[in-house]
N, C-alpha and C positions, 0 to 999 in steps of 0.2 A: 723354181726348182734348183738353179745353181748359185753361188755366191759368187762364183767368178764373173768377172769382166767380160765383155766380149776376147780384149785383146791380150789376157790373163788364159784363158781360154785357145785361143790361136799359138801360145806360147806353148802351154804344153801340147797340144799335138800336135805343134811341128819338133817340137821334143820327141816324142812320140816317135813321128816317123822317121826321123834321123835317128833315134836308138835302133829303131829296126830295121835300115838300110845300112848300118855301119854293125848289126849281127849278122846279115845277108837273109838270105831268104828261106836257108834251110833252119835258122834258129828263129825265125819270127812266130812262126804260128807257139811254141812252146814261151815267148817270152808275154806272147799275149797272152797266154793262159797262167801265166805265174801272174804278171800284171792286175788280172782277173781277180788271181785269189785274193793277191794284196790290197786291192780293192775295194772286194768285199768283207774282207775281213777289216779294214780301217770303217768301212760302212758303218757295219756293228748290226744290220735293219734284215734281217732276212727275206722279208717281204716284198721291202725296195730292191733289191739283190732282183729278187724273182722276175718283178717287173721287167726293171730294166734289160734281162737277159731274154725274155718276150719282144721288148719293143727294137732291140739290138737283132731279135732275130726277123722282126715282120720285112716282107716284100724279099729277103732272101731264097733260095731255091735250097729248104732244107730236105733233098733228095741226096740218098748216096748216088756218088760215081764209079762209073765202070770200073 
């Protein structure tokens, strides 16, 4: 599935979560949703997009909160 490395891998999302402890907590959820787009839009696979946003959401508690 990935071309990355294990430790090519480990890079960006410790990238990752240092972009979004140095936006704090009130900008992360909007930077992972840009992140998202840009994403899926370098994707180019609308399909795979789908998937992944299925397999990114199993075993979560997709219920609203009070």
């Amino acid at each position: 599935m990935s071309s990355l490395t294990p430790t090519e891998l480990d890079a960006v999302y410790t990238r990752l979560c240092k972009t979004m402890t140095q936006l704090g907590e009130v900008n992360a959820p909007l930077f992972l949703a840009r992140f998202a787009l840009l994403a899926i839009a370098h994707m180019g696979d609308a399909e795979a997009a789908q998937r992944l946003v299925d397999a990114a959401a199993e075993d979560l508690a997709l219920t609203e909160k009070p």
